[in-house]
N, C-alpha and C positions, 0 to 999 in steps of 0.2 A: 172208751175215751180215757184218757190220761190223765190224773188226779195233778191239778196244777198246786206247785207249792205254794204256802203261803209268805215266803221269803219271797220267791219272783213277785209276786201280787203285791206286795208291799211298796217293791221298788218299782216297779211300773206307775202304782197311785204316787209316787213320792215326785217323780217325772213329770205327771199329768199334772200334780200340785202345781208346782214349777213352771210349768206352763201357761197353765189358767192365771197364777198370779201377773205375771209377765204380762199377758192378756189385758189382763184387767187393766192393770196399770199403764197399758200403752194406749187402750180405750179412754181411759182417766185424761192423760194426756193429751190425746188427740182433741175431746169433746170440749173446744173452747169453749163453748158457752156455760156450760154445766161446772165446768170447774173455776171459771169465772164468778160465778154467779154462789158457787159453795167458798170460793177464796175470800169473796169479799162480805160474805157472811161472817167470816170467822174472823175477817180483821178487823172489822164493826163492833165485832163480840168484845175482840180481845181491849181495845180501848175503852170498851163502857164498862169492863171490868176496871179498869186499871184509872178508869176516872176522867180520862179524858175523849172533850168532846172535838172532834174532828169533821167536818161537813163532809155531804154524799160524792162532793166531786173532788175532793182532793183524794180523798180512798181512791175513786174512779179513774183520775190520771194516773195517781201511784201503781194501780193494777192494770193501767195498759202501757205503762212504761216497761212493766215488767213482763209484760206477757210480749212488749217488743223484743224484748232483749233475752228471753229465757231461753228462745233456739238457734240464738245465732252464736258466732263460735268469736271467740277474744283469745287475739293471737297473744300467747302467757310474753313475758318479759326474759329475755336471754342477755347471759352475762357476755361480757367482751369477747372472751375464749368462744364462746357461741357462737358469735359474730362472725368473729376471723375465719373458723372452720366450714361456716357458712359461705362465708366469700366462697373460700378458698375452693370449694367444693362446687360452684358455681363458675368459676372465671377457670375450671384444673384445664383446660386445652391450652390455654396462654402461659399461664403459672410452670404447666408443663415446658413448654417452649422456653422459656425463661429461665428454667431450673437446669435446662437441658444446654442453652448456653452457657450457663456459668459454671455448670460440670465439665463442659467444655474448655474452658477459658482456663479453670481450675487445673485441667490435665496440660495442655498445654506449657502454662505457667510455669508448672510442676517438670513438665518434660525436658523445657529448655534448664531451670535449671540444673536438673539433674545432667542434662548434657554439658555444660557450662562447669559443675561440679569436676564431671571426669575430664572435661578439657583444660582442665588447672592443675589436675593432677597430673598428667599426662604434661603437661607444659613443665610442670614443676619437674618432671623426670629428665625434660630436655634440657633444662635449664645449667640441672646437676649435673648432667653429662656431658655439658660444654665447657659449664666451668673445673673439672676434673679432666678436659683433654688439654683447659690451657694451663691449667698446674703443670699435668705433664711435659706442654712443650717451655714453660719457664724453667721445668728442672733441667731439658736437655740442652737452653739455653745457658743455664748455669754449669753447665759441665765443658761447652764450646766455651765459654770464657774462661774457664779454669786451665782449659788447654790453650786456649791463644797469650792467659798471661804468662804461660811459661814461655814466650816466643822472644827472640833477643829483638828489640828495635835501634835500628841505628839511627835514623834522621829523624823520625815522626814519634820521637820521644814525650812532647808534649800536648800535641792531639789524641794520641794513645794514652795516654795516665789519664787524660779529662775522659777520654769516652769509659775506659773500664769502671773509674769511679764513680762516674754516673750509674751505669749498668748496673755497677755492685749494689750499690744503694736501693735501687727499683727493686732489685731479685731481694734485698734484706726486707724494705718492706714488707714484699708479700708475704715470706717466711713467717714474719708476724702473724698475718690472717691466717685463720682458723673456721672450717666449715663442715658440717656434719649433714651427710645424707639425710633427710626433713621424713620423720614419720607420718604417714598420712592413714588414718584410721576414722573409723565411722565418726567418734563423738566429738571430732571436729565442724565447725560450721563451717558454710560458705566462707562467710567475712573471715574465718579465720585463716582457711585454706588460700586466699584470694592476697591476706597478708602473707601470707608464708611464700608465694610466687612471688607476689612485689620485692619481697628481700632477698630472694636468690637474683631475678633480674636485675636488678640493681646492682650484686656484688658481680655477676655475670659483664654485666658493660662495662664496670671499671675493671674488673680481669682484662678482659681482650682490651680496652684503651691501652693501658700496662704494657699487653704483651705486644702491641701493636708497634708503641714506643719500644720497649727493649727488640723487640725485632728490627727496628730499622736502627738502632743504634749499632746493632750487633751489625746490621748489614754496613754501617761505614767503618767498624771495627775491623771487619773481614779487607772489607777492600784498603785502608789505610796500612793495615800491616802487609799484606802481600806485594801493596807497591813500594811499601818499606824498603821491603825483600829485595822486589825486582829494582827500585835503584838501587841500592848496596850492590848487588850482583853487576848492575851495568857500571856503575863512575870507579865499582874497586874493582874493573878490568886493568891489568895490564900494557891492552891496545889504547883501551879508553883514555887511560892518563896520555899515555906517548899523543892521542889523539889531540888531548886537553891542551896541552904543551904547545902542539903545533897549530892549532886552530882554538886561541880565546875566546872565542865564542860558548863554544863548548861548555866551560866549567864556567863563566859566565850565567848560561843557562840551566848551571846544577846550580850555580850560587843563590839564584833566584827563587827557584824551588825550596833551597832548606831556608832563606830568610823568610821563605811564608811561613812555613809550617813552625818556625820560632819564634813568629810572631803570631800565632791562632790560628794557623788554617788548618782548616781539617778535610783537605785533599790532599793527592800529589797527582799532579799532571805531568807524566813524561813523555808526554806526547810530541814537543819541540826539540827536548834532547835528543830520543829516538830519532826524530826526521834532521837532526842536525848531525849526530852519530851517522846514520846509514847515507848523508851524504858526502862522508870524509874520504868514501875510495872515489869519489865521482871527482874529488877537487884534489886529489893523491894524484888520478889518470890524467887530469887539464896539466896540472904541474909537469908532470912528465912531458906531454904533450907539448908543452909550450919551449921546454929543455930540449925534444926532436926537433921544433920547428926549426929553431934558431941554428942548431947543428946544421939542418937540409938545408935553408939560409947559406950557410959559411960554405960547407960543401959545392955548394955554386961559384965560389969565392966571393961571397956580395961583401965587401970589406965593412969595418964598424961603422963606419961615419955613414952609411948606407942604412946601415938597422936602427936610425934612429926613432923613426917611427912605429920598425915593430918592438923596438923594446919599451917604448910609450905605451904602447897598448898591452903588451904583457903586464907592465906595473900595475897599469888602472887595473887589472884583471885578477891579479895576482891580490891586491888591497881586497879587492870582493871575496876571494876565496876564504881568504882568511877570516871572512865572517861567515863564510861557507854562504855565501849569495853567487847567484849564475844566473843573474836576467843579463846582461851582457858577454854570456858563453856564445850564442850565436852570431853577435855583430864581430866576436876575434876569430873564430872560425873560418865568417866569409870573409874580411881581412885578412889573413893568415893565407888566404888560399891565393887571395887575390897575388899577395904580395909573393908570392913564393913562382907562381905563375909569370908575374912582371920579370922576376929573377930570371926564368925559362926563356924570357920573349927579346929578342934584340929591336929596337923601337929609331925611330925618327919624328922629329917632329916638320912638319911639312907644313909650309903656308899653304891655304887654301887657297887656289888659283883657280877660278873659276870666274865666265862673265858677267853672272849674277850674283855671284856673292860677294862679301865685302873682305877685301883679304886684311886690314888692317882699319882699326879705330882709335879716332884723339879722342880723351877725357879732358875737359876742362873744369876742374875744381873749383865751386864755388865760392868757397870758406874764404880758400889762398890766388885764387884766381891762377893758381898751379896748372900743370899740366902733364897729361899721362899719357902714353903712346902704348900700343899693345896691336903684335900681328895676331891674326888668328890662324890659329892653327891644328892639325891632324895628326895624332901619334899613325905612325904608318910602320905597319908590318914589312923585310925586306919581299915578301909576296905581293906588297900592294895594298894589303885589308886594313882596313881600321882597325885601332886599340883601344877599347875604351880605357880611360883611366879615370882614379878619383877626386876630382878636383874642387879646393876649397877658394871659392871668391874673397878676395881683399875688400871688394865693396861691401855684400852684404854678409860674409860670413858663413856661408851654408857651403855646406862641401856634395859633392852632386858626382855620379857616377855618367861621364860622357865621353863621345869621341871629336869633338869639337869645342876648343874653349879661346880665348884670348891671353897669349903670353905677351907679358910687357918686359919691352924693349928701350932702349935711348933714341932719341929723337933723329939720330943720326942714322940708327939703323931703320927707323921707320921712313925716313925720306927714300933710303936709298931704294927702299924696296916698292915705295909708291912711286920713284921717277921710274923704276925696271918695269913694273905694269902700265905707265901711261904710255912706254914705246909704241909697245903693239899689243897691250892687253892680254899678255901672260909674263909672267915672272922667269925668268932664264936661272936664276938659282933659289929654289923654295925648299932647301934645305937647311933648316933654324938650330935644331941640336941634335943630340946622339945618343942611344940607350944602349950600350952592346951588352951582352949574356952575360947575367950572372952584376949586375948593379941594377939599383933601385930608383938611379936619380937619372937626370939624362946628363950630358956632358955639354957645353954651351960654352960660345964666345961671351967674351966681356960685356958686349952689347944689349946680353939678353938678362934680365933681371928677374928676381923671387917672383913677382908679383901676378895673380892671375886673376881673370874675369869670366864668369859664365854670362853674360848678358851684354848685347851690345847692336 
C-alpha cells in the first residue's frame, strides 16, 4: 500500500474542516428554535449587564421581528445612473427602434444636406459660367459699336448719337464691375457656400438685364443706321430727285421722315417712299398713255372743241398722279376706251317710234310752273343696233350708261312730232341729229337743246 503524505492529509482535514463548519453553521441557522431560544438568552444577558431592565415581550417581538426579516432579501438603493441603465436595459427593443430612427433621420438629414452642399457648388459654377459668357458677349457688343460709330449718318443723326451714348455708358458701367471665380473649399460652411451663390445670382441677373437692354439697343442701332444707309442711297438717286421734282409727293414723303427723326424718332420707315418711288414708271406710262390717247383722238380727226370732255378727265387724272394716287386709273381707262370707240362709230339719234312706247315727254316745273319738252330717243348704228352712250340727267344728276334716254327739245319741235305720230301712229321723220366718224358730239338743229333725262 502507498504511504500517504502528510502534506495531502493535511489538506484534506483542512477541506473537511471547512465543511463541518459550514455545516454547523447552516444547522445553527436553520434550527429556529435553538437559536432563538440561545439569541435571546444572550440579549437578556446582555441588558442585565449593562443595567437595563427590559420586559420578556419586548425582547420577544424585538427577536421575531428579526427573525422576520433576517432571510428575506432588501432590494439595496441604486443611484440615478442605476436607474437609467436599468430602464434602458429593459425597454432596449423600443430604445432600439427609437435610436434607429433617429440614426436614420440623422443620415438623411446629413445626406440632403451634403447634396444641397454640392448643388450650390455646382450651381455656383453655373452661375460663373454665364456671367463670363455674358461679359463675353458685352465685349463683342462693344467692338460692333466701335465699328458702327465709325459709320457716316446722314439723316438719323440724332437718334444715333442718343442710342450710342446710351450704349456707351451701359458697356462703361460694367467695365467698372469686377468678379473673381469664388474658391469653394471644405472649411467653408453651408451658410457661407449658400451666400457666396446668392451674390454671384444676383450679379448674374443684373448682367443678362444689362446685356438684355444693350442688345436691344444695339438691335435698333443696327436697324437705324442701315436704313440711314438705304435712304441716303434711295433720295441721293439721281432718278429719285428728277423723280422728286416731277411728282411732290415724293420728297414730301422724305420731308416727313427726316422731321421725325429731328424731332426724336427713333425709326425710319421707308416703306411709303419705296411704294411711292416704285409707283413713278406706273404714273410715267398713264402720262404717256393719256399723250397716245389724245393723239388716236386727233388721228380720227375728232376736232378740240370735241375733246372737251376727254381732256376733263385727263386733268382730274393727271392732279392724282402727281400725288402718285390711281384709284381713278380704271374709270379713265373705260372712258378713254368708250370715247375713242364713239370717235370709230358714226351714230344717230332716232325718236323712238314704237306703239307702246312713249316717243316724247312734257316736264312741267313746279318751282316756275315752267316747262320742258324732251323727245326720246335711240343712238342708232347706220346697221340698225343700238349705241349705248353715257348719259348725265339735268334732273337728278347721275350720269348712267344707256341706249335710250330723253333729249330736250323746243316746244315747237315737240309739237311737230306728236302731231306726225297722232296721223297714224308712226313718225315719218325720226331722225333728231347726227354723229359722223371721227366726232364726239352729235350735230343737231337749232330745235334740239343741251339738256337730257334718263327717267320719264
Amino acid at each position: 500500500m502507498q504511504e500517504v503524505k502528510l502534506s495531502d492529509q493535511l489538506g484534506a482535514m483542512a477541506i473537511i474542516d471547512e465543511l463541518y463548519q459550514k455545516q454547523q453553521l447552516l444547522l445553527e441557522h436553520l434550527d429556529r428554535d435553538k437559536l432563538r431560544s440561545s439569541l435571546t438568552e444572550k440579549i437578556k444577558n446582555y441588558y442585565q449587564t449593562k443595567g437595563l431592565t427590559i420586559d420578556d415581550k419586548t425582547i420577544n417581538d424585538g427577536v421575531d421581528l428579526w427573525f422576520d426579516s433576517r432571510l428575506r432579501f432588501s432590494t439595496p438603493k441604486r443611484s440615478w445612473l442605476q436607474r437609467v441603465l436599468i430602464f434602458c436595459y429593459i425597454k432596449r427593443n423600443f430604445l432600439f427602434l427609437i435610436v434607429g430612427f433617429l440614426l436614420f433621420v440623422f443620415f438623411v438629414v446629413g445626406s440632403i444636406s451634403l447634396v444641397n452642399s454640392l448643388q450650390l457648388k455646382k450651381n455656383i459654377g453655373v452661375a460663373y459660367s454665364h456671367i463670363l459668357a455674358s461679359k463675353q458677349s458685352l465685349a463683342n457688343l462693344s467692338k460692333e459699336l466701335e465699328s458702327l460709330s465709325k459709320q457716316d449718318i446722314t439723316y438719323a443723326q440724332v437718334p444715333v448719337k442718343k442710342l450710342r451714348t446710351s450704349i456707351a455708358d451701359l458697356l462703361n458701367q460694367e467695365k467698372v464691375s469686377r468678379i473673381t471665380r469664388p474658391v469653394i473649399n471644405d472649411t467653408l460652411t453651408t451658410t457661407e457656400i449658400k451666400q457666396t451663390f446668392e451674390t454671384l445670382k444676383k450679379y448674374d441677373f443684373s448682367i443678362k438685364d444689362k446685356l438684355s437692354l444693350i442688345t436691344s439697343q444695339m438691335s435698333q442701332l443696327r436697324t437705324l443706321t442701315e436704313n440711314d444707309h438705304k435712304l441716303a442711297q434711295l433720295i441721293n438717286n439721281q432718278k429719285f430727285t428728277q423723280a422728286s421734282k416731277r411728282y411732290p409727293v415724293l420728297q414730301i414723303a422724305v420731308d416727313s421722315v427726316i422731321d421725325s427723326l429731328n424731332s426724336g424718332g427713333t425709326s425710319i420707315d421707308t416703306s411709303q417712299i419705296e411704294k411711292l418711288y416704285d409707283s413713278v414708271d406706273r404714273a410715267t406710262t398713264l402720262e404717256n398713255k393719256m399723250t397716245a390717247d389724245i393723239t388716236q383722238l386727233k388721228s380720227l380727226d375728232v376736232p378740240d372743241t370735241d375733246l372737251e370732255p376727254v381732256t376733263a378727265l385727263q386733268t382730274a387724272l393727271i392732279a392724282d398722279l402727281k400725288s402718285l394716287k390711281f384709284g381713278n386709273v380704271d374709270n379713265y381707262n373705260k372712258m378713254i376706251a368708250y370715247y375713242i370707240k364713239l370717235a370709230q362709230t358714226a351714230l344717230t339719234l332716232t325718236i323712238v317710234d314704237e306703239p307702246d312706247s312713249k316717243s316724247g315727254v312734257e316736264r312741267t316745273h313746279n318751282n316756275t310752273s315752267g316747262k320742258s319738252w324732251f323727245l326720246i330717243v335711240r343712238p342708232m348704228t347706220p346697221s340698225g343696233h343700238a349705241q349705248s352712250l353715257w348719259v348725265k340727267s339735268i334732273e337728278t344728276g347721275k350720269t348712267e350708261l344707256v341706249d335710250m334716254f330723253g333729249q330736250q327739245v323746243s316746244q315747237n319741235a315737240f309739237d311737230l312730232v306728236r302731231k306726225d305720230k297722232a296721223q297714224d301712229g308712226h313718225i315719218d321723220n325720226s331722225k333728231l341729229c347726227d354723229k359722223p366718224i371721227g366726232r364726239l358730239g352729235f350735230e343737231c338743229p337749232s330745235s334740239v337743246k343741251a339738256g337730257r333725262i334718263l327717267e320719264w
